[in-house]
N, C-alpha and C positions, 0 to 999 in steps of 0.2 A: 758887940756881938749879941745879938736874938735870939730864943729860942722860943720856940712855936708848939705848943702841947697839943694833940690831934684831940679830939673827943670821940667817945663810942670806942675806947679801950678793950674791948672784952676781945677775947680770942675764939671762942666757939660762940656761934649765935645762928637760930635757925634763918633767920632774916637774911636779904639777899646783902652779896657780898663781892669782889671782884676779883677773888682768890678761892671760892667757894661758891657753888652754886647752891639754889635753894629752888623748892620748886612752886611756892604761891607770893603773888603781888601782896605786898604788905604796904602800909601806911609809914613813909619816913623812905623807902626805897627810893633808889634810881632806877630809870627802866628806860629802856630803846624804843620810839613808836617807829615802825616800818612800813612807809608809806610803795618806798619802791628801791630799788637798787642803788640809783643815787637821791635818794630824797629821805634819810633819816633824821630825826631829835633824839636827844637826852631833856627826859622829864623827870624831875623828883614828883612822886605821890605823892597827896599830900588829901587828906578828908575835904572834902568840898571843895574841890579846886576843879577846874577844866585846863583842858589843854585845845586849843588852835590850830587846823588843820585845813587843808585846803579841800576837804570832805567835809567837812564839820565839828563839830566841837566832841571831843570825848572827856568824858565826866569820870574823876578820878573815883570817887565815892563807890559808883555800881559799874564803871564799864575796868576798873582796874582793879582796884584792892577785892582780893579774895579769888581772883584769877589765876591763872596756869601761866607759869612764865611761859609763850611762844601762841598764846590762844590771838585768834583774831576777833577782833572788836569791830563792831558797827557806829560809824560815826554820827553826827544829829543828820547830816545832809544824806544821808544813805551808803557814803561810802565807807570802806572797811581798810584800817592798817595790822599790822601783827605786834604785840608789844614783846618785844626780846629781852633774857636777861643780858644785864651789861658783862662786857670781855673786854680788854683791853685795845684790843683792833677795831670795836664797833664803839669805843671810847674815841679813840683817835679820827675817825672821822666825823665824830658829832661836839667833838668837846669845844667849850670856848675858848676861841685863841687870843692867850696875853703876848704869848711871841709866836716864831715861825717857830714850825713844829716837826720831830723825825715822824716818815709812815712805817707802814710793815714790810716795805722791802728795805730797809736801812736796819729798820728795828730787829728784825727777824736773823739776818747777818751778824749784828752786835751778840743779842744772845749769846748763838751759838759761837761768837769765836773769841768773847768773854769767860768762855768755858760756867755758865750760871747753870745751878741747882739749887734743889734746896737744901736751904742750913744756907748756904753762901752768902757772905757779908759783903757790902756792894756800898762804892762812894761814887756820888754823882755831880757833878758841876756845871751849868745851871739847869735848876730846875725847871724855869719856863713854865710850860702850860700842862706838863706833867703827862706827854706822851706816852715817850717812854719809861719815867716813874713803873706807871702803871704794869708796864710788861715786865719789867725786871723783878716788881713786887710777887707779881703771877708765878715766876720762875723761882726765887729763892723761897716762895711760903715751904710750911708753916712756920720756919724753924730759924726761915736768915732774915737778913735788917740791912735795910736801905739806908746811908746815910747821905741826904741830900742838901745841896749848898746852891743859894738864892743871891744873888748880891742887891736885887731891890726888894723891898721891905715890902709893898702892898700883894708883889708876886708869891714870895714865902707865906705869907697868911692866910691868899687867899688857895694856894698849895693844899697849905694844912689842912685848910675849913674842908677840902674836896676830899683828901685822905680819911678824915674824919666820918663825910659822908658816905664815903663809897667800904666804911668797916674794914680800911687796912691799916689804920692810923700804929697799931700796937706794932708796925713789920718797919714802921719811916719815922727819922728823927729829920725832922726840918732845918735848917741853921740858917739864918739874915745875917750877910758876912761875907768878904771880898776871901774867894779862894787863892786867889794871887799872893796874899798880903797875909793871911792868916788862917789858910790850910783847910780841912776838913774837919777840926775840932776833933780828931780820935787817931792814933795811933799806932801801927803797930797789928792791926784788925782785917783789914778788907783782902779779901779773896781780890776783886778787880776794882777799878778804874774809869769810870767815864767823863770825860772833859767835852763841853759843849760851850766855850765859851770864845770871845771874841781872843786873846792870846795864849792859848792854853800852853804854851814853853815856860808860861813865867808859872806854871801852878805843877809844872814836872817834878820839882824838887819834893814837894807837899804831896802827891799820888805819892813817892816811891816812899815816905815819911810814911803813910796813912795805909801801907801796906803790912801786909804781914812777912816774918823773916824766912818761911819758904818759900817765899815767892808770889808771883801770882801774873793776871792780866789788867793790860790798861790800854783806851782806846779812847782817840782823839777825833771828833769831827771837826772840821773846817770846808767852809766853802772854798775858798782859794789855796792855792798850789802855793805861793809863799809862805803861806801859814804853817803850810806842812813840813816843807822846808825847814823853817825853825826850828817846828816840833820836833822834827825826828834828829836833828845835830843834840837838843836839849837830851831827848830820849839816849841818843847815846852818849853826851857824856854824862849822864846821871845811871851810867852801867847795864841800861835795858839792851835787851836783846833780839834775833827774830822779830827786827822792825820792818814791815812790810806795811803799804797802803793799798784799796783798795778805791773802784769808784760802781757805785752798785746802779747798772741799767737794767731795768724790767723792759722784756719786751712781749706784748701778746698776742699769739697766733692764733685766729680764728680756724677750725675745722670743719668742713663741710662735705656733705653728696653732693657727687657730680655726676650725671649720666651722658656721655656721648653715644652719639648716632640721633637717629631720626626722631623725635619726642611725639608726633604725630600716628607711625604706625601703631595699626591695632594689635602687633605680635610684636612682642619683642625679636629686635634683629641680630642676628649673630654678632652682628658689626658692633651693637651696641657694648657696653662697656661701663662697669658700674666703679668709680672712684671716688675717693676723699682727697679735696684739695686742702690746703692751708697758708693759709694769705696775713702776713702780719699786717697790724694797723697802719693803714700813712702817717699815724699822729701817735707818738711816745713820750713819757715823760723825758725830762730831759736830766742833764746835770741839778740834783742836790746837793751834794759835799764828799768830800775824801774822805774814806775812813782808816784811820793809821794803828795799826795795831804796834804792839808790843810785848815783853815779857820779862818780870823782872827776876832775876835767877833768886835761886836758895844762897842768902847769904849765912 
C-alpha cells in the first residue's frame, strides 16, 4: 500500500481554489479559457507561458495574471475568450481523461442522496480522473475529508499532483491499493460510501467496515445490471437497508415563440395567437450506469 502526500497544504489561502473562490488570476492558478459553450480548456498560469487557441495565442504574463476571474481577454488573432474560475462541473468537462468519467447529471444525484455536507467524512473507490472527487470535496469543505482509493499507481499520483494543484489537497487522503483486497485504510469514520469499481460486491464488506456505527450512506455505480444484481444480494447480506437503484436520463426541452395566423398581415389578426411550444432533442444522452443506493442502520 502507497500513500500520496498532496502539496499546497494550507487551509486559508487568498489564491484560487475549487472549494473557495477568489477573485484575481494569480501565477500557479488553474483557470477555465471560455471559448464557447462547448469548446472549453483548463490552463495552469504560469509567468511567461501562452496558451493556444483557435483565435490566437493568450499570454499568461499580461492577458491572465492580475485579472478578474470572469474578465474577457483579447487573443493575438483578434478574437476574444472569457477566463472562468475553476468549479468542479466546469472541471468535469475539461479535465484530462485517465478513465471514463461520472457528469453532473449522475454527479449531482449522488450528492444529494449521499446525504453530503460539510464536516462529512466520505470513502471513494476508484479514483479515476477525479470527477467526482472534485464535487464531493466542494460539498464536505471546510471541515470533512475525502478518503480516496486508486488501485493503479501512476492514476493515484497523478490524482494527488491535481488535489495539490487545485489547493484541496489538506480535505483528500489518496491510497494506491486494491479496495477489494485491503479496504479503505480507516475505519469506523465515513459518513458515506462510493464504489466505482469494476466488482464493487467484493468491497461491501470494507464500505460497511470503513463506516461509522450510526450508520450512514453508500452507493454503487455499475454499468451493467448484473453487476447490480450482485451488489445489492452483497448489500443485503452485509445488513444494509433501503436498497434501491436508480438509472439517471437527462432529457432537454427546448422552449420557444410560436405565432399562428397570417405572418404577412400589417395588423395583427384576431385569429392570430401568440404561444410557446417545446420540442425535446431528437438526440439524448443515453445509458451511463445504475446507481444502487443504500443504508447502513445504527448499529
Amino acid at each position: 500500500m502507497k500513500f500520496f502526500l498532496c502539496p499546497f497544504r494550507r487551509v486559508r489561502t487568498p489564491a484560487m481554489s475549487f472549494v473557495e473562490y477568489s477573485d484575481f488570476i494569480q501565477d500557479g492558478d488553474v483557470a477555465i479559457i471560455y471559448l464557447g459553450h462547448d469548446s472549453m480548456m483548463s490552463v495552469k498560469v504560469q509567468q511567461g507561458a501562452q496558451t493556444q487557441t483557435r483565435y490566437g495565442a493568450i499570454r499568461h504574463s499580461t492577458d491572465l495574471i492580475g485579472q478578474r476571474y470572469g474578465s474577457k481577454v483579447t487573443c493575438s488573432k483578434g478574437g476574444w475568450a472569457y477566463v472562468l474560475h475553476p468549479t468542479p462541473e466546469l472541471w468535469t468537462v475539461t479535465l484530462p481523461h485517465r478513465t471514463q468519467i461520472l457528469y453532473t447529471t449522475d454527479i449531482a444525484t449522488i450528492t444529494m442522496m449521499l446525504e453530503l455536507k460539510p464536516g462529512s467524512v466520505v470513502c471513494e473507490s476508484g479514483t479515476g480522473s477525479g470527477s467526482l472527487s472534485h464535487a464531493i470535496l466542494r460539498s464536505i469543505a471546510p471541515t470533512g475529508h475525502l478518503h480516496t482509493v486508486e488501485f493503479h499507481q501512476w492514476r493515484a499520483e497523478k490524482a494527488a499532483e491535481e488535489f495539490g494543484e487545485h489547493r484541496v489537497g489538506h480535505l483528500v487522503t489518496v491510497r494506491n491499493q486494491d479496495v477489494c483486497k485491503d479496504g479503505f485504510g480507516v475505519a469506523g469514520v465515513a459518513d458515506a460510501v462510493f464504489l466505482d469499481i469494476p466488482s464493487p460486491w467484493e468491497a461491501v464488506g470494507h464500505a460497511k467496515a470503513a463506516m461509522k456505527t450510526q450508520g450512514g450512506r453508500v452507493c454503487s455505480f455499475s454499468p451493467c445490471i448484473e453487476q447490480v444484481q450482485r451488489t445489492c444480494e452483497a448489500l443485503a447480506n452485509h445488513g444494509f437497508e433501503e436498497i434501491s437503484t436508480l438509472e439517471i436520463l437527462l432529457r432537454v426541452h427546448d422552449t420557444q415563440p410560436n405565432v399562428s395566423g397570417d405572418p404577412s398581415a400589417s395588423a395583427p389578426s384576431h385569429a392570430s395567437v401568440s404561444l410557446k411550444t417545446t420540442t425535446a432533442h431528437r438526440e439524448m444522452p443515453g445509458h451511463t450506469g445504475y446507481l444502487t443506493f443504500a443504508t447502513k442502520p445504527r448499529t
